[in-house]
NUMI-707345 format. One line per field, with one value per residue (C-alpha): residue number from 1; x, y, z. Coordinates in nm, 2 decimals, m for minus. Example, Ala and Ser with C-alpha at 12.3 -4.5 7.8 and 13.67 -1.06 7.14 Angstrom:
BEGIN
num = [1,2]
xx = [1.23,1.37]
yy = [m0.45,m0.11]
zz = [0.78,0.71]
END
This chain:
BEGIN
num = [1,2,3,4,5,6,7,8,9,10,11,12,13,14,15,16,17,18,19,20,21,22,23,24,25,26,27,28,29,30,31,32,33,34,35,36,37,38,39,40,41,42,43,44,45,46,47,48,49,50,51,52,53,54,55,56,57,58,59,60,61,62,63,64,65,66,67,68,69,70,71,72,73,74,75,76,77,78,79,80,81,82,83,84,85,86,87,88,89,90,91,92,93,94,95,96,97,98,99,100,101,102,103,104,105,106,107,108,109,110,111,112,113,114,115,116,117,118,119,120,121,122,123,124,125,126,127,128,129,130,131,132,133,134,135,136,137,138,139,140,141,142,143,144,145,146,147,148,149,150,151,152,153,154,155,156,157,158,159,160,161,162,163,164,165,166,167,168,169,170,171,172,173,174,175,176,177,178,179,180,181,182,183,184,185,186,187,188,189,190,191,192,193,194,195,196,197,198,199,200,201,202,203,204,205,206,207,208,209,210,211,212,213,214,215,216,217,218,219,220,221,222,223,224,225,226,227,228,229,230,231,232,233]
xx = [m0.95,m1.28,m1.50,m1.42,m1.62,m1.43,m1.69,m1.60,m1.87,m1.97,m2.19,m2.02,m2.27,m2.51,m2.36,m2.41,m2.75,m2.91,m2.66,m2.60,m2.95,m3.10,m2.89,m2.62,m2.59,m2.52,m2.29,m2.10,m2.05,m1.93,m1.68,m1.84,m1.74,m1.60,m1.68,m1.50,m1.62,m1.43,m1.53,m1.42,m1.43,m1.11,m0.95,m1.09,m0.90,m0.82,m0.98,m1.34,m1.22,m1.37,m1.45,m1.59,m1.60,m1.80,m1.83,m1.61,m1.76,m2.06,m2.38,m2.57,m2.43,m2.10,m1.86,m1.64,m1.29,m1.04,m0.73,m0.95,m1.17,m0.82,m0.63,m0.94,m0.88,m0.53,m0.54,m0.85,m0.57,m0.29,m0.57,m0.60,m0.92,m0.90,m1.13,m1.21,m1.28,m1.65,m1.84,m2.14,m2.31,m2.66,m2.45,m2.24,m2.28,m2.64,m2.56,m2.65,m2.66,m2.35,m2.15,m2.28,m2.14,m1.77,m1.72,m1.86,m1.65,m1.32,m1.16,m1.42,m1.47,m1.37,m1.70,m1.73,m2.00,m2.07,m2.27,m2.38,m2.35,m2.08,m1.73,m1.41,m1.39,m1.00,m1.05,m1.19,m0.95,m0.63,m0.78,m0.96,m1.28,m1.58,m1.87,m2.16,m2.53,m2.82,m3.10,m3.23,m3.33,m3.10,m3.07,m2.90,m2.65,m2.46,m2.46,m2.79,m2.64,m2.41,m2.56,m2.77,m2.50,m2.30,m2.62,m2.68,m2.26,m2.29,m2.58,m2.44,m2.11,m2.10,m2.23,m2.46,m2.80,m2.74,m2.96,m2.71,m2.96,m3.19,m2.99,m2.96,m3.38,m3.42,m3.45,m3.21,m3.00,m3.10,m3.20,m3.52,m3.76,m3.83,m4.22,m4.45,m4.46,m4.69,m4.73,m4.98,m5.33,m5.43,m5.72,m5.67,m5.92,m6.10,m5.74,m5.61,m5.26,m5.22,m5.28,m4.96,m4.76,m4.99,m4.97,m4.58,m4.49,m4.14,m4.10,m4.44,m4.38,m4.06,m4.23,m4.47,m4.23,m4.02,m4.35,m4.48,m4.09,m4.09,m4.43,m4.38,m4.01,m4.14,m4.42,m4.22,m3.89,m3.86,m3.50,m3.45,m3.68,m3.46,m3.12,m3.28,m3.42,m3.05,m2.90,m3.12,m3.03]
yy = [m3.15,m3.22,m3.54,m3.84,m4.16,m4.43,m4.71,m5.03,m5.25,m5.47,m5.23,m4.89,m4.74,m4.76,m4.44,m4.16,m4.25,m4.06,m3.93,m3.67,m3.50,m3.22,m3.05,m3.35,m3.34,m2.97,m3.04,m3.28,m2.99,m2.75,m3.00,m2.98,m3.40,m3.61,m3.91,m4.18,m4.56,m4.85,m5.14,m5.51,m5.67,m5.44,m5.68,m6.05,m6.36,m6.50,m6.40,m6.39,m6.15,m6.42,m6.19,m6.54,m6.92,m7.18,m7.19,m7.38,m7.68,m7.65,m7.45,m7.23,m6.96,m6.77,m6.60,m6.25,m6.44,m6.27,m6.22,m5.98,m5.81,m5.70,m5.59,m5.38,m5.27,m5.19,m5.02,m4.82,m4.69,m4.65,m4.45,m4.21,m4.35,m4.26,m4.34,m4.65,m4.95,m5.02,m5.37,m5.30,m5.66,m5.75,m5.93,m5.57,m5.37,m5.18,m4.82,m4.51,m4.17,m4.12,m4.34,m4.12,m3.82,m3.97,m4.05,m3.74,m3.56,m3.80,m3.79,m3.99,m4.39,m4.65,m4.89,m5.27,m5.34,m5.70,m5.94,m6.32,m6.50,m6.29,m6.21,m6.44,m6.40,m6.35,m6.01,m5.93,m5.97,m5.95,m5.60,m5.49,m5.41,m5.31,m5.42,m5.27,m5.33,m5.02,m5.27,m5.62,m5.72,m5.86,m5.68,m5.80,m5.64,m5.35,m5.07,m4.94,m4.98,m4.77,m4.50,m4.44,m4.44,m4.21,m3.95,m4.00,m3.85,m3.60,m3.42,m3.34,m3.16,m2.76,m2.62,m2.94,m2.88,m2.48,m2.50,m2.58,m2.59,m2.80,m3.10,m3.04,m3.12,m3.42,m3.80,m3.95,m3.65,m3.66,m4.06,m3.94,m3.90,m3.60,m3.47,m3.38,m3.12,m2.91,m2.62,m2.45,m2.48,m2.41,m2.68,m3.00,m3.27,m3.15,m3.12,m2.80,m2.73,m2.80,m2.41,m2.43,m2.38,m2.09,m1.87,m1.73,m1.85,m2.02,m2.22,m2.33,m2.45,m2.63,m2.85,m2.92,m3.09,m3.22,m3.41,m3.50,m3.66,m3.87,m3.96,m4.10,m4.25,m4.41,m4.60,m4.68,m4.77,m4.80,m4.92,m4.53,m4.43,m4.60,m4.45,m4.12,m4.18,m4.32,m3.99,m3.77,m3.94]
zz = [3.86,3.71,3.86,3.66,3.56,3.40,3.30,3.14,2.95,2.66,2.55,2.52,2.24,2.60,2.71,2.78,2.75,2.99,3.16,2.83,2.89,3.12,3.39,3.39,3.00,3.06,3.30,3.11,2.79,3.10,3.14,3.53,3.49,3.25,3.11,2.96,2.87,2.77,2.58,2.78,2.44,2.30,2.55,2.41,2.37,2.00,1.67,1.82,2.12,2.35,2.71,2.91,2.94,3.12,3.49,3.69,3.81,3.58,3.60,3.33,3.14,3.09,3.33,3.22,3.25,3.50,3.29,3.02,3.29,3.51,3.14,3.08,3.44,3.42,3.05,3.18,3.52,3.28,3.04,3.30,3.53,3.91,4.23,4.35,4.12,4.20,4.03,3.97,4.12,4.29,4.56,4.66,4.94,4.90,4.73,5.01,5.01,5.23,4.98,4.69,4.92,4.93,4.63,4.51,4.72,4.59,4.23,4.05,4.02,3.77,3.75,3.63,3.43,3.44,3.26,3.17,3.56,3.66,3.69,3.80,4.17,4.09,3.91,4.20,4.47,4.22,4.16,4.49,4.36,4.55,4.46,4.45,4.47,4.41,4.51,4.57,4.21,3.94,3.58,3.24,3.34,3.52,3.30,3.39,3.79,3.63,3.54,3.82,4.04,3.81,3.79,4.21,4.23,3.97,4.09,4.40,4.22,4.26,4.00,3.79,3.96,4.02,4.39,4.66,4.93,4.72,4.80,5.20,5.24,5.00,5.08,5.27,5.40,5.74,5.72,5.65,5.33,5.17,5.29,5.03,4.79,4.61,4.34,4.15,4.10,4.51,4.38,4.18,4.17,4.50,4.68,4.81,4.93,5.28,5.46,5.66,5.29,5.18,5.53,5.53,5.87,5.82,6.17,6.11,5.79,5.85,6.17,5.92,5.68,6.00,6.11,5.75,5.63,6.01,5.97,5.59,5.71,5.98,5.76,5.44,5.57,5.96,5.93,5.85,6.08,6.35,6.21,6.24,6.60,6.72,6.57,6.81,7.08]
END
Protein backbone atom coordinates (compact mmCIF):
# COMPACT_ATOMS: atom_id res chain seq x y z
CA UNK A 1 0.00 0.00 0.00
CA UNK A 2 1.04 3.28 -1.39
CA UNK A 3 1.38 6.50 1.24
CA UNK A 4 -1.87 8.35 1.16
CA UNK A 5 -2.89 12.04 1.67
CA UNK A 6 -6.53 12.80 1.93
CA UNK A 7 -6.93 16.68 2.23
CA UNK A 8 -10.03 18.42 2.57
CA UNK A 9 -10.43 22.32 1.69
CA UNK A 10 -12.43 25.18 0.18
CA UNK A 11 -10.08 25.59 -2.21
CA UNK A 12 -9.25 22.27 -3.98
CA UNK A 13 -8.06 23.86 -7.41
CA UNK A 14 -4.95 24.85 -4.62
CA UNK A 15 -3.50 21.47 -5.15
CA UNK A 16 -1.21 19.83 -5.99
CA UNK A 17 0.40 22.96 -6.24
CA UNK A 18 3.69 22.42 -5.44
CA UNK A 19 3.58 19.32 -4.24
CA UNK A 20 3.18 18.12 -8.31
CA UNK A 21 6.83 19.42 -9.09
CA UNK A 22 10.51 18.19 -8.82
CA UNK A 23 11.33 14.83 -7.04
CA UNK A 24 7.80 14.73 -5.18
CA UNK A 25 5.88 15.51 -8.50
CA UNK A 26 7.87 12.50 -9.82
CA UNK A 27 6.99 10.67 -7.08
CA UNK A 28 3.40 11.25 -7.27
CA UNK A 29 3.40 9.91 -11.37
CA UNK A 30 5.38 6.70 -9.78
CA UNK A 31 2.43 6.28 -7.85
CA UNK A 32 5.37 6.33 -4.86
CA UNK A 33 2.06 8.38 -2.92
CA UNK A 34 -1.19 9.22 -3.75
CA UNK A 35 -3.06 12.12 -3.48
CA UNK A 36 -6.55 12.88 -3.21
CA UNK A 37 -8.43 16.31 -2.13
CA UNK A 38 -11.88 17.05 -1.29
CA UNK A 39 -13.75 20.05 -1.60
CA UNK A 40 -15.78 21.05 2.15
CA UNK A 41 -18.18 22.96 0.08
CA UNK A 42 -19.64 19.59 -1.81
CA UNK A 43 -20.93 19.25 1.68
CA UNK A 44 -22.87 22.99 2.16
CA UNK A 45 -26.10 23.63 3.66
CA UNK A 46 -29.18 24.83 1.38
CA UNK A 47 -29.04 26.27 -2.14
CA UNK A 48 -25.89 28.42 -1.44
CA UNK A 49 -23.87 25.28 0.08
CA UNK A 50 -23.47 27.50 3.25
CA UNK A 51 -19.92 25.75 4.97
CA UNK A 52 -20.12 28.44 8.28
CA UNK A 53 -22.20 30.78 10.51
CA UNK A 54 -21.62 33.39 13.06
CA UNK A 55 -19.78 32.71 16.20
CA UNK A 56 -21.41 31.76 19.18
CA UNK A 57 -21.68 34.47 21.56
CA UNK A 58 -20.53 37.10 18.96
CA UNK A 59 -17.16 38.18 17.74
CA UNK A 60 -15.79 38.89 14.13
CA UNK A 61 -15.99 36.61 11.20
CA UNK A 62 -17.32 33.15 10.34
CA UNK A 63 -16.83 29.67 11.79
CA UNK A 64 -16.68 26.19 9.45
CA UNK A 65 -20.00 24.66 11.03
CA UNK A 66 -19.48 21.11 12.68
CA UNK A 67 -22.26 19.13 11.06
CA UNK A 68 -20.61 19.92 7.27
CA UNK A 69 -16.88 19.81 8.43
CA UNK A 70 -17.54 15.99 10.14
CA UNK A 71 -19.85 14.85 6.69
CA UNK A 72 -16.84 15.95 4.66
CA UNK A 73 -14.92 13.92 7.32
CA UNK A 74 -16.86 10.84 7.13
CA UNK A 75 -17.49 10.79 3.17
CA UNK A 76 -13.66 11.47 2.84
CA UNK A 77 -13.21 7.72 5.39
CA UNK A 78 -15.93 6.10 3.52
CA UNK A 79 -13.96 7.45 0.17
CA UNK A 80 -11.17 5.49 1.05
CA UNK A 81 -8.76 8.13 3.34
CA UNK A 82 -6.68 6.44 6.16
CA UNK A 83 -4.16 7.87 8.97
CA UNK A 84 -4.94 10.03 11.48
CA UNK A 85 -7.27 13.08 10.94
CA UNK A 86 -4.85 16.03 11.42
CA UNK A 87 -6.45 20.02 11.57
CA UNK A 88 -4.37 21.98 10.27
CA UNK A 89 -4.66 25.12 13.14
CA UNK A 90 -2.05 27.80 14.61
CA UNK A 91 -3.26 26.65 18.14
CA UNK A 92 -2.16 22.59 17.40
CA UNK A 93 0.65 20.92 18.74
CA UNK A 94 3.98 22.47 16.93
CA UNK A 95 4.79 20.08 13.77
CA UNK A 96 8.48 18.00 14.49
CA UNK A 97 10.57 16.06 12.72
CA UNK A 98 9.78 12.86 14.75
CA UNK A 99 6.03 13.41 14.06
CA UNK A 100 6.85 13.71 10.29
CA UNK A 101 8.77 10.29 10.86
CA UNK A 102 5.49 8.40 12.18
CA UNK A 103 3.27 9.32 10.13
CA UNK A 104 5.52 8.70 7.29
CA UNK A 105 6.12 5.48 8.52
CA UNK A 106 1.91 4.94 9.01
CA UNK A 107 -0.69 4.63 6.06
CA UNK A 108 -0.98 8.28 5.26
CA UNK A 109 -3.14 11.22 6.91
CA UNK A 110 -6.50 12.68 6.33
CA UNK A 111 -5.79 16.73 6.90
CA UNK A 112 -8.42 19.60 7.73
CA UNK A 113 -8.00 22.57 6.07
CA UNK A 114 -9.56 25.32 7.92
CA UNK A 115 -10.54 28.76 7.30
CA UNK A 116 -12.41 32.20 8.35
CA UNK A 117 -11.90 32.04 12.61
CA UNK A 118 -12.00 28.49 12.77
CA UNK A 119 -13.71 25.38 13.02
CA UNK A 120 -16.72 24.14 15.57
CA UNK A 121 -14.91 22.83 18.61
CA UNK A 122 -17.62 19.82 18.17
CA UNK A 123 -16.02 18.53 14.80
CA UNK A 124 -13.27 18.30 16.72
CA UNK A 125 -13.92 16.15 19.54
CA UNK A 126 -17.09 14.31 17.72
CA UNK A 127 -14.26 13.30 15.25
CA UNK A 128 -10.92 13.15 17.24
CA UNK A 129 -8.90 15.34 15.28
CA UNK A 130 -5.48 16.43 15.98
CA UNK A 131 -4.53 19.42 15.44
CA UNK A 132 -1.77 20.67 14.20
CA UNK A 133 0.40 23.69 14.17
CA UNK A 134 3.84 24.03 11.77
CA UNK A 135 4.73 27.43 13.46
CA UNK A 136 3.73 30.42 15.60
CA UNK A 137 2.20 32.74 12.94
CA UNK A 138 -1.41 32.54 11.58
CA UNK A 139 -2.18 32.23 7.64
CA UNK A 140 -5.54 32.60 5.64
CA UNK A 141 -5.76 29.44 5.98
CA UNK A 142 -4.58 25.80 6.29
CA UNK A 143 -3.90 24.57 2.97
CA UNK A 144 -0.52 25.99 2.67
CA UNK A 145 0.10 24.12 6.52
CA UNK A 146 -0.94 21.49 4.28
CA UNK A 147 1.21 21.19 2.01
CA UNK A 148 4.21 21.58 3.83
CA UNK A 149 3.47 19.01 6.00
CA UNK A 150 2.51 16.69 3.17
CA UNK A 151 6.01 17.48 1.31
CA UNK A 152 8.04 17.15 5.01
CA UNK A 153 6.25 13.10 4.99
CA UNK A 154 6.77 12.43 1.48
CA UNK A 155 10.24 13.09 1.24
CA UNK A 156 11.21 10.76 3.56
CA UNK A 157 9.29 7.74 1.59
CA UNK A 158 11.79 5.03 -0.11
CA UNK A 159 12.23 5.79 -3.20
CA UNK A 160 10.96 9.95 -3.63
CA UNK A 161 14.30 11.70 -2.97
CA UNK A 162 16.51 8.58 -4.40
CA UNK A 163 19.61 9.37 -1.44
CA UNK A 164 18.72 7.31 1.61
CA UNK A 165 21.51 8.50 3.62
CA UNK A 166 20.82 12.06 2.57
CA UNK A 167 18.11 12.26 5.11
CA UNK A 168 20.10 10.63 8.23
CA UNK A 169 22.61 14.08 8.40
CA UNK A 170 19.98 16.93 7.78
CA UNK A 171 18.35 19.29 10.35
CA UNK A 172 16.68 18.01 13.07
CA UNK A 173 17.64 14.23 12.96
CA UNK A 174 19.84 14.13 15.78
CA UNK A 175 18.07 17.45 17.45
CA UNK A 176 20.55 19.22 15.81
CA UNK A 177 20.97 21.57 12.64
CA UNK A 178 22.41 20.65 9.60
CA UNK A 179 26.33 22.35 9.48
CA UNK A 180 27.24 24.14 6.55
CA UNK A 181 27.76 23.27 3.15
CA UNK A 182 29.68 24.07 0.22
CA UNK A 183 30.41 23.26 -3.61
CA UNK A 184 32.27 24.51 -6.42
CA UNK A 185 34.17 27.41 -7.13
CA UNK A 186 37.08 26.64 -4.10
CA UNK A 187 36.86 30.77 -4.27
CA UNK A 188 33.75 32.99 -4.28
CA UNK A 189 33.77 36.54 -3.31
CA UNK A 190 37.15 36.26 -1.32
CA UNK A 191 35.75 32.92 0.55
CA UNK A 192 37.37 29.64 0.12
CA UNK A 193 35.98 26.31 1.25
CA UNK A 194 36.91 25.59 4.68
CA UNK A 195 40.45 23.09 4.16
CA UNK A 196 39.14 20.37 6.41
CA UNK A 197 36.40 19.55 3.18
CA UNK A 198 39.12 19.68 0.57
CA UNK A 199 41.96 17.24 2.43
CA UNK A 200 40.14 13.52 2.27
CA UNK A 201 40.40 12.66 5.84
CA UNK A 202 36.82 11.36 6.77
CA UNK A 203 36.95 11.32 10.72
CA UNK A 204 38.36 14.69 10.39
CA UNK A 205 35.74 15.89 8.34
CA UNK A 206 32.80 14.48 10.22
CA UNK A 207 34.14 16.24 13.82
CA UNK A 208 34.14 19.13 11.73
CA UNK A 209 30.41 19.04 10.85
CA UNK A 210 29.73 17.55 14.49
CA UNK A 211 31.28 20.84 16.01
CA UNK A 212 29.97 23.22 13.15
CA UNK A 213 25.90 21.69 13.53
CA UNK A 214 26.43 22.03 17.77
CA UNK A 215 27.93 25.18 17.52
CA UNK A 216 25.04 26.73 15.04
CA UNK A 217 22.27 24.57 17.32
CA UNK A 218 23.41 25.90 20.27
CA UNK A 219 23.16 29.61 18.98
CA UNK A 220 19.83 29.53 16.89
CA UNK A 221 17.77 27.39 18.96
CA UNK A 222 19.13 26.28 22.42
CA UNK A 223 15.90 24.45 23.20
CA UNK A 224 17.49 21.88 20.66
CA UNK A 225 20.74 22.36 21.80
CA UNK A 226 19.41 21.14 25.23
CA UNK A 227 17.46 18.05 23.70
CA UNK A 228 20.60 17.08 22.17
CA UNK A 229 22.78 17.52 25.32
CA UNK A 230 20.08 15.40 27.51
CA UNK A 231 20.39 12.57 24.77
CA UNK A 232 24.21 12.20 25.43
CA UNK A 233 23.82 11.87 28.70
Amino acid sequence: MIWHASVLTLFPDMFPGPLGHSLLGRGLEKQLWSLDVRDIRDHGIGKHRSVDDTPAGGGPGMVLRADVVCAALDAARAAGAVGPMLYLSPRGRPLTQARVRDLAAGPGATLLCGRFEGLDQRAIEARGLEEVSIGDFVLAGGEIAAMALIEACVRLLPGVLGAEDSRDEESFSENLLEYPQFTRPQEFEGRSIPAVLLGGNHAQIARWRRAEAEALTQARRPDLFALYEKAKT
